[in-house]
C-alpha positions in Angstrom: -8.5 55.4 -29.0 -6.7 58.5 -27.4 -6.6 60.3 -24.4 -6.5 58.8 -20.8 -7.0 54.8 -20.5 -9.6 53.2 -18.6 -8.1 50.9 -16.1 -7.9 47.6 -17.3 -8.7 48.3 -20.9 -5.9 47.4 -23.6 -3.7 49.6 -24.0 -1.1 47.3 -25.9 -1.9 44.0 -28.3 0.6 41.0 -29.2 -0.1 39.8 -32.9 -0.8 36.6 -31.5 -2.7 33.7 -30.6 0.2 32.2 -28.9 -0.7 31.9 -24.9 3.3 31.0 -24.8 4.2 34.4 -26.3 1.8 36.6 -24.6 2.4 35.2 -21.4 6.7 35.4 -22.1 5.6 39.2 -23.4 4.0 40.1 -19.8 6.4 39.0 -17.6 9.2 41.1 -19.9 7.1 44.2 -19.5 6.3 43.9 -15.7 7.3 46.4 -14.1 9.0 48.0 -17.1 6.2 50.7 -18.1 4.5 52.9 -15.7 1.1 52.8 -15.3 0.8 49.2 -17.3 -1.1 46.5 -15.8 0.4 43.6 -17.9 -2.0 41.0 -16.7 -5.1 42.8 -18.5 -3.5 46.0 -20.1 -1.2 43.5 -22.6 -4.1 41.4 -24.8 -3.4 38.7 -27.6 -4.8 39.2 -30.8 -8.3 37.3 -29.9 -8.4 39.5 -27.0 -8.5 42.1 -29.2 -10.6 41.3 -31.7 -7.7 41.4 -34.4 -7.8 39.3 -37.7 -5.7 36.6 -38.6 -2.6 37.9 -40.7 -1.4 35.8 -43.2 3.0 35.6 -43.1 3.4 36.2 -46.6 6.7 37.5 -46.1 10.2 35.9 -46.8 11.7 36.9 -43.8 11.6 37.3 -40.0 11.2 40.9 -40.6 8.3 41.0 -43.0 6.3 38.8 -41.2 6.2 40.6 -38.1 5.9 44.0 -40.0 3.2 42.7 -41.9 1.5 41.1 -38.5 2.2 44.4 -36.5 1.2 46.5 -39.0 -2.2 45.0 -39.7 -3.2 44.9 -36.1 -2.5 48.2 -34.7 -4.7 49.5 -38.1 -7.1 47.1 -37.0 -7.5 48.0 -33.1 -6.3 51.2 -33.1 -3.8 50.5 -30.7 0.1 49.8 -30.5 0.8 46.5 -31.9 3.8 44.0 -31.3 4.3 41.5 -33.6 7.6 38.8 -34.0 8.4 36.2 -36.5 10.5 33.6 -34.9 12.0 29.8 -35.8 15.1 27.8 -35.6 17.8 27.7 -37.8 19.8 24.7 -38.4 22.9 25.3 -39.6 23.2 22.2 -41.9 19.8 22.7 -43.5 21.1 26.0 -44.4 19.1 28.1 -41.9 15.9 25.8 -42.5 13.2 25.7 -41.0 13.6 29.3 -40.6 10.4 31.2 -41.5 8.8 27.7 -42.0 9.4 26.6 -38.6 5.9 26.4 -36.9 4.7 24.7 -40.4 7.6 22.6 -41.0 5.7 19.3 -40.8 2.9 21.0 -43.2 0.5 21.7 -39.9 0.7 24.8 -39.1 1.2 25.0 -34.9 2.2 21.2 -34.4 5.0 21.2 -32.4 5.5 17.8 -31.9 5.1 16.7 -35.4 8.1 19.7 -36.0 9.9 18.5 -34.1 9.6 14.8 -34.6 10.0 15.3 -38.3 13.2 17.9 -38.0 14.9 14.8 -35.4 14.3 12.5 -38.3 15.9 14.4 -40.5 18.8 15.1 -38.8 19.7 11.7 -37.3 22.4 10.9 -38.9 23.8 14.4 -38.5 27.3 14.0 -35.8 26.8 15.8 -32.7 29.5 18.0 -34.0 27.3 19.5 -36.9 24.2 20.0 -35.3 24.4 24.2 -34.3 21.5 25.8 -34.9 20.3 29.3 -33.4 17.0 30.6 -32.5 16.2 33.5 -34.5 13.7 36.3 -33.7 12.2 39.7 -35.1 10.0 41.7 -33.0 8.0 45.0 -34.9 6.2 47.5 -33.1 3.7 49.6 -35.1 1.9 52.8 -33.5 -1.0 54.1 -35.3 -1.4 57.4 -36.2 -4.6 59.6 -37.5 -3.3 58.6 -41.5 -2.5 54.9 -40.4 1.0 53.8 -39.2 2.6 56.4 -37.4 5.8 54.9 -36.5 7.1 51.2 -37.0 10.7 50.1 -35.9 12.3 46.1 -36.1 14.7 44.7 -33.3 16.4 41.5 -33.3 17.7 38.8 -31.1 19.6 35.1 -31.9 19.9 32.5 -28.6 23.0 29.9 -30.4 23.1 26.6 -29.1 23.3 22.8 -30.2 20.4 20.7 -31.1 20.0 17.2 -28.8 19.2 13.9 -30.3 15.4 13.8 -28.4 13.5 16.2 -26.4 14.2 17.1 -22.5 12.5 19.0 -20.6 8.4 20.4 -20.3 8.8 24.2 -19.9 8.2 26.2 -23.3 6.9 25.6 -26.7 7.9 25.0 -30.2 11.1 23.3 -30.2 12.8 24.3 -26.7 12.7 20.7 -25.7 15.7 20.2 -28.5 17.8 23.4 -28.3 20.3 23.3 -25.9 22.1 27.2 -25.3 25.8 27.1 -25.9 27.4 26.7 -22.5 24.4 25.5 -20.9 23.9 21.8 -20.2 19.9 22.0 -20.4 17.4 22.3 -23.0 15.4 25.7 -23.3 12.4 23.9 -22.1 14.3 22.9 -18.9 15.0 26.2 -17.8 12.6 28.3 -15.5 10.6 31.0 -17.1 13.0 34.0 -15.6 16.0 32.2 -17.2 14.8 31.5 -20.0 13.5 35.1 -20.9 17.1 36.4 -20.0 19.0 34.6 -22.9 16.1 33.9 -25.3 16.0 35.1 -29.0 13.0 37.0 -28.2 13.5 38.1 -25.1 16.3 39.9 -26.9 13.8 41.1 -29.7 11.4 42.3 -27.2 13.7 44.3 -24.4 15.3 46.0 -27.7 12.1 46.9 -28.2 11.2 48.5 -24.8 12.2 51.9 -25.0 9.8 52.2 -27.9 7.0 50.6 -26.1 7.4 52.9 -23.7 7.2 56.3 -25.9 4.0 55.1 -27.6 2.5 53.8 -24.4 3.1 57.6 -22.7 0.9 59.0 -25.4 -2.0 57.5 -23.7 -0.9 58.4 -20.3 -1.8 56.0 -17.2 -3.7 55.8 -13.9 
């Protein structure tokens, strides 16, 4: 898939099937690359006909190689992948990689999050810090597979509340409240949100690389 794009055709795939993190993805690139249409230019992995990749790593990092890798081989395209979760810091960084599977159903956020509140309900207000963690990969494919790969990072710190507030988000944003904010992630509007998140930190690290492998394919 070289040369000149045709318009609307991807151009750039999300190792996802997270409509939360594609749609977070868009709005960080808008505007950002010449020549992208975000809106049908930046496609999940269904969108793209990518496989499932198993997170058989042990950290952040792995996983979203390991995700990034395997769909950019798959596609032929550039591939973004992250690996994110919340660490607590009296389970010791748990749920860490484990965090969309914590309840042992993979995606359930409200059993996650039910199940982590239990656990920690006897936990002072004092000793509930916990951090959003993220790794974002990018993977560019080349003639004799991966090209060029490269790992950013991003931590949002904050304090865990007692029961969720808030609808915006996903995961576990109605729990996490930023340090020296006074609202949970999921009450905050998409814009501010994106500005202080874990991954939007991940992803905007991320940009200028986005951007070289997106010019190899020119635009419109």
């Amino acid at each position: 898939m070289s040369g000149t794009p045709v318009s609307g055709a991807p151009r750039l795939v999300l190792a996802t099937h997270n409509k939360g993190k594609l749609r977070e993805l868009r709005e960080l690139l808008r505007g950002q690359v010449p020549g992208l249409d975000v809106d049908t230019q930046v496609v999940d992995a269904a969108a793209a006909g990518a496989p499932d990749v198993a997170e058989t790593g042990v950290t952040f990092a792995e996983n979203s190689l390991l995700k990034a890798r395997a769909v950019a081989e798959a596609t032929g395209l550039p591939a973004i992948a992250d690996d994110s979760g919340l660490a607590v810091d009296v389970l010791g960084g748990a749920p860490g990689i484990f965090s969309a599977r914590w309840s042992g159903t993979h995606g359930d956020d409200v059993a996650n999050l039910n199940l982590l509140l239990a656990q920690l309900s006897d936990v002072p207000d004092s000793f509930r810090g916990a951090a959003f963690v993220c790794a974002a990969a990018l993977a560019v494919p080349g003639p004799d597979g991966i090209a060029h790969e490269t790992v950013e990072y991003g931590q949002l710190e904050g304090t865990l509340l007692r029961e969720p507030r808030g609808e915006g988000g996903f995961g576990y944003d109605p729990v996490l409240q930023p340090a020296g904010m006074d609202r949970s992630c999921a009450e905050l509007g998409s814009e501010e949100k994106n500005a202080i998140s874990h991954r939007g930190q991940a992803f905007r690290a991320l940009l200028p690389s986005i951007v070289s492998a997106l010019s190899g394919t020119g635009s419109n």
